[in-house]
FINUBA-500849 format. One line per 3 residues: for each residue x, y, z of C-alpha. Coordinates in steps of 0.001 Angstrom, whole numbers, plus 500000, padded with zeros to 6 digits. Example, Ala and Ser with C-alpha at 12.3 -4.5 7.8 and 13.67 -1.06 7.14 Angstrom:
<sites>
512300/495500/507800 ~ 513670/498940/507140;
</sites>
This chain:
<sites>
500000/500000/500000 ~ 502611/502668/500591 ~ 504448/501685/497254;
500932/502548/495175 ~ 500919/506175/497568 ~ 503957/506748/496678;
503813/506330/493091 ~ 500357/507846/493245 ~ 501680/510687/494364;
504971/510383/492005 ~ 502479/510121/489270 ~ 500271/513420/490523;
503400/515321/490409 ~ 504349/514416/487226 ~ 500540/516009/485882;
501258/518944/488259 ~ 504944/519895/487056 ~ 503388/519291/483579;
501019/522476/481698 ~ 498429/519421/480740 ~ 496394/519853/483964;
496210/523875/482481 ~ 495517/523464/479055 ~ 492744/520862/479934;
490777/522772/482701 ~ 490820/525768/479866 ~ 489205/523124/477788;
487032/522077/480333 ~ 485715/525559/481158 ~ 485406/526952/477587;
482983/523516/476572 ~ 480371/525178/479563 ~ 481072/529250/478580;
480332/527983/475211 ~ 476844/526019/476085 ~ 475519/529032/478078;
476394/531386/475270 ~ 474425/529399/472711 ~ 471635/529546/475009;
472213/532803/475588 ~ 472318/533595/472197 ~ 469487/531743/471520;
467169/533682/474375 ~ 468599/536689/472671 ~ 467528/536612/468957;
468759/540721/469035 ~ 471456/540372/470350 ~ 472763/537637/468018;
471920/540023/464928 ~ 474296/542853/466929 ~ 476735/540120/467201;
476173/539212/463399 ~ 475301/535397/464865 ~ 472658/533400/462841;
469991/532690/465883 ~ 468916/529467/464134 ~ 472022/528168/464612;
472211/528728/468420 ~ 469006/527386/468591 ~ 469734/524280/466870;
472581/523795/469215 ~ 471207/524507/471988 ~ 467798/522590/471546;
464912/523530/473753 ~ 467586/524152/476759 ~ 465481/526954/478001;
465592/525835/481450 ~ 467655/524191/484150 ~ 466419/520290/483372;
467467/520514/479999 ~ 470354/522396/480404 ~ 472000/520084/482626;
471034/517575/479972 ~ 472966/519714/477511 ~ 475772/519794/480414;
475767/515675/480610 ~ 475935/515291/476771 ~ 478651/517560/476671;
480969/515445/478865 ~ 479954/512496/477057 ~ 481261/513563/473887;
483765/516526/474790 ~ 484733/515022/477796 ~ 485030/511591/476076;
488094/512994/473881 ~ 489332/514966/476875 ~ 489527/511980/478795;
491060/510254/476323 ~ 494001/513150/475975 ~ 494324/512566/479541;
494312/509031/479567 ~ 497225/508742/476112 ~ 499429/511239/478402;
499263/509687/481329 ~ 500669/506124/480216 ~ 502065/507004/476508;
504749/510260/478231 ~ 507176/507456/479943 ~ 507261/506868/475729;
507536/510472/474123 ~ 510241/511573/477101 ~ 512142/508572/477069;
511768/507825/480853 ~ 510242/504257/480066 ~ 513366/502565/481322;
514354/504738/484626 ~ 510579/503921/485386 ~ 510320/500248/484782;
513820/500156/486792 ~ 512180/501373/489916 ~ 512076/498825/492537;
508240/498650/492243 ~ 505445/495794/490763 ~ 504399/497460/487518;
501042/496625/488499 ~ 501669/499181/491060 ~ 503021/501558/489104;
499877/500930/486495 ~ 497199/501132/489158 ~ 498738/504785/490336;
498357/505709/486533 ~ 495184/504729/486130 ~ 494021/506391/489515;
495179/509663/488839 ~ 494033/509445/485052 ~ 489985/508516/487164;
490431/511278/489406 ~ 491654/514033/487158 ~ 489198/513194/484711;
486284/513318/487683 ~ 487902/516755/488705 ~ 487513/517943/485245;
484128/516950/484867 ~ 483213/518470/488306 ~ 484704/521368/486712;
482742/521735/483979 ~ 479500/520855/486521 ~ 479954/523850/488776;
481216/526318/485718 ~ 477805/525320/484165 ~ 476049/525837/486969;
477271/529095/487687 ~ 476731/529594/483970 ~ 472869/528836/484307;
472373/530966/487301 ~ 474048/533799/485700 ~ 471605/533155/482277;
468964/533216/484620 ~ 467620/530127/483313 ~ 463722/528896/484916;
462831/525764/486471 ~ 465434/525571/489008 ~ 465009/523711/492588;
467411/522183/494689 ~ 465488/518202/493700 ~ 466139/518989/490034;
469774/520347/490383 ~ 470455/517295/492655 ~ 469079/515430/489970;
470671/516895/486887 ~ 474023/516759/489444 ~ 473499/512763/489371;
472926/512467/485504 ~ 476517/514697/484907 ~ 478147/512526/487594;
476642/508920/486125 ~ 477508/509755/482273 ~ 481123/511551/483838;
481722/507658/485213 ~ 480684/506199/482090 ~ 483233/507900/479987;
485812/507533/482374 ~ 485306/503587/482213 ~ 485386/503365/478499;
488215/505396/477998 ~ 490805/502819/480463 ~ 491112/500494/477374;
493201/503750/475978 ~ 496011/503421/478033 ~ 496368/500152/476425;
496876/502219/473133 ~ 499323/504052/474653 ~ 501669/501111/475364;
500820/499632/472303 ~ 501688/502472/469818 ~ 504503/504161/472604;
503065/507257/472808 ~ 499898/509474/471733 ~ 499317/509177/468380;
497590/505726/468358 ~ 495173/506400/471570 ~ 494712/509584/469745;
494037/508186/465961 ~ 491744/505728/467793 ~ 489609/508095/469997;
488409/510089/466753 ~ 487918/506361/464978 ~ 485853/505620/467772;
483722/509153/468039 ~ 483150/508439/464337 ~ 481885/505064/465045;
479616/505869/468221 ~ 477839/508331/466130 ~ 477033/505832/463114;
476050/503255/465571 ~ 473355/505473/467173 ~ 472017/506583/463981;
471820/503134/462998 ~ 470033/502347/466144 ~ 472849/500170/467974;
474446/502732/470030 ~ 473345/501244/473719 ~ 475412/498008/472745;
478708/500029/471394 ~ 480635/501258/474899 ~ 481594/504604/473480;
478364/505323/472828 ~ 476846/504769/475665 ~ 477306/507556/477696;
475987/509487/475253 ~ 472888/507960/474928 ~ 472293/507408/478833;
473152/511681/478868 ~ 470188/512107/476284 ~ 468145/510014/478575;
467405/507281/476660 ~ 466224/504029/477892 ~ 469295/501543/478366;
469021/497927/478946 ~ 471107/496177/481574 ~ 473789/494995/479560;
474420/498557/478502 ~ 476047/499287/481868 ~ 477678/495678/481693;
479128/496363/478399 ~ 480834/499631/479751 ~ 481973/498022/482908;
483163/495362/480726 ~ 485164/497378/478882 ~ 486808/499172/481695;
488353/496102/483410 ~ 489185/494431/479897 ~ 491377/498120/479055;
492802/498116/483082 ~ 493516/494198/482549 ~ 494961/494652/479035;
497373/497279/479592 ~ 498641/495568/482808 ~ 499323/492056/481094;
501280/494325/478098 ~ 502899/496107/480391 ~ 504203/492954/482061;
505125/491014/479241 ~ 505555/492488/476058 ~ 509010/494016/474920;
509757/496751/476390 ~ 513100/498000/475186 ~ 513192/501516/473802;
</sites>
């Protein structure tokens, strides 16, 4: 237990030193400013012609998000398709760096399991992901209250609160089997090359009406509130141990040498 603290904390200081954490929470942050000024815009037809914005266009973005239920709808599909990619970003640095700084081998020479050293990874790629989709909870919340948007009551924000957390611990499971990727290709490119393969996918799957038994596009369609069947939620689970499992059973036996 103290070896995975200390490379827990090894592995948080690594993000911290690094201008990732930064560049992701501006990410994080701009996906809600950018939500509640579409609905803005949208509540605003006038102001949009000032602005020389088409108001159609907010509107079709922004759907009938005209109040706080919806909105944090809007909010929960956002992490499940931003946040998917963000995750991902997170996810390919956090395993494929030891690869693109050439610190693979002072790492794996550490008198530590690699499982250890793999658990710590994957911990800090859970939590910083959670953090960043708490971020962009409470930035869209403060957005909403500063739109003034109806319908608001502490039941429905709990409840909209639960939907952002559920579909925030969705994505995080499906994106684990990236980390995999990361090993596999030694660096960022292939999680990368993958994660837009797989957007791609998740979006012709749920137009073609399969998208509750493809993992990556799951969250999305539990965020739009659509009726999932059990094996859904098994299928996302699934994934998440088979990418944890994977990576650790690469890690510990295929060739490393850089």
């Amino acid at each position: 237990m103290n070896q995975l603290s200390d490379m827990v904390w090894i592995e948080s200081r690594k993000a911290l030193r690094s201008r990732i954490p930064f560049f992701t929470s501006l990410a994080a942050l701009f996906m809600s400013l950018g939500v509640a000024f579409l609905i803005f815009i949208s509540k605003d037809p006038e102001l949009a012609r000032k602005l020389g914005l088409i108001s159609a266009k907010a509107n079709l973005m922004a759907g009938a998000a005209t109040d706080w239920p919806t909105y944090l709808g809007l909010v929960a599909q956002m992490i499940a398709l931003g946040g998917l990619f963000l995750f991902i970003l997170i996810v390919s640095w956090v395993f494929g760096r030891e690869f693109a700084d050439g610190t693979l081998k002072d790492m794996l020479a550490v008198p530590v399991p690699r499982a250890s050293i793999l658990l710590a990874k994957f911990i800090v790629a859970a939590v910083w992901s959670a953090a960043l989709a708490a971020l962009i909870l409470v930035a869209g919340l403060v957005m909403g209250a500063a739109i003034e948007l109806p319908g608001g009551s502490p039941a429905l924000l709990l409840q909209g609160t639960g939907l952002v957390a559920v579909t925030a611990g969705l994505v995080i499971a499906v994106v684990l089997p990236f980390a995999l990727l990361a090993g596999v290709g030694r660096g960022y490119l292939l999680p990368l090359g993958v994660a837009f393969l797989a957007l791609l996918t998740a979006n012709l799957v749920a137009v073609a009406g399969w998208g509750e038994y493809f993992p990556w596009a799951v969250p999305v369609q539990f965020a739009q509130g659509s009726k999932l069947a059990p094996v859904s939620y098994w299928i996302v689970v699934v994934t998440g141990i088979l990418g944890v499992v994977g990576t650790v059973v690469w890690w510990k036996y295929a060739d490393q040498s850089v």
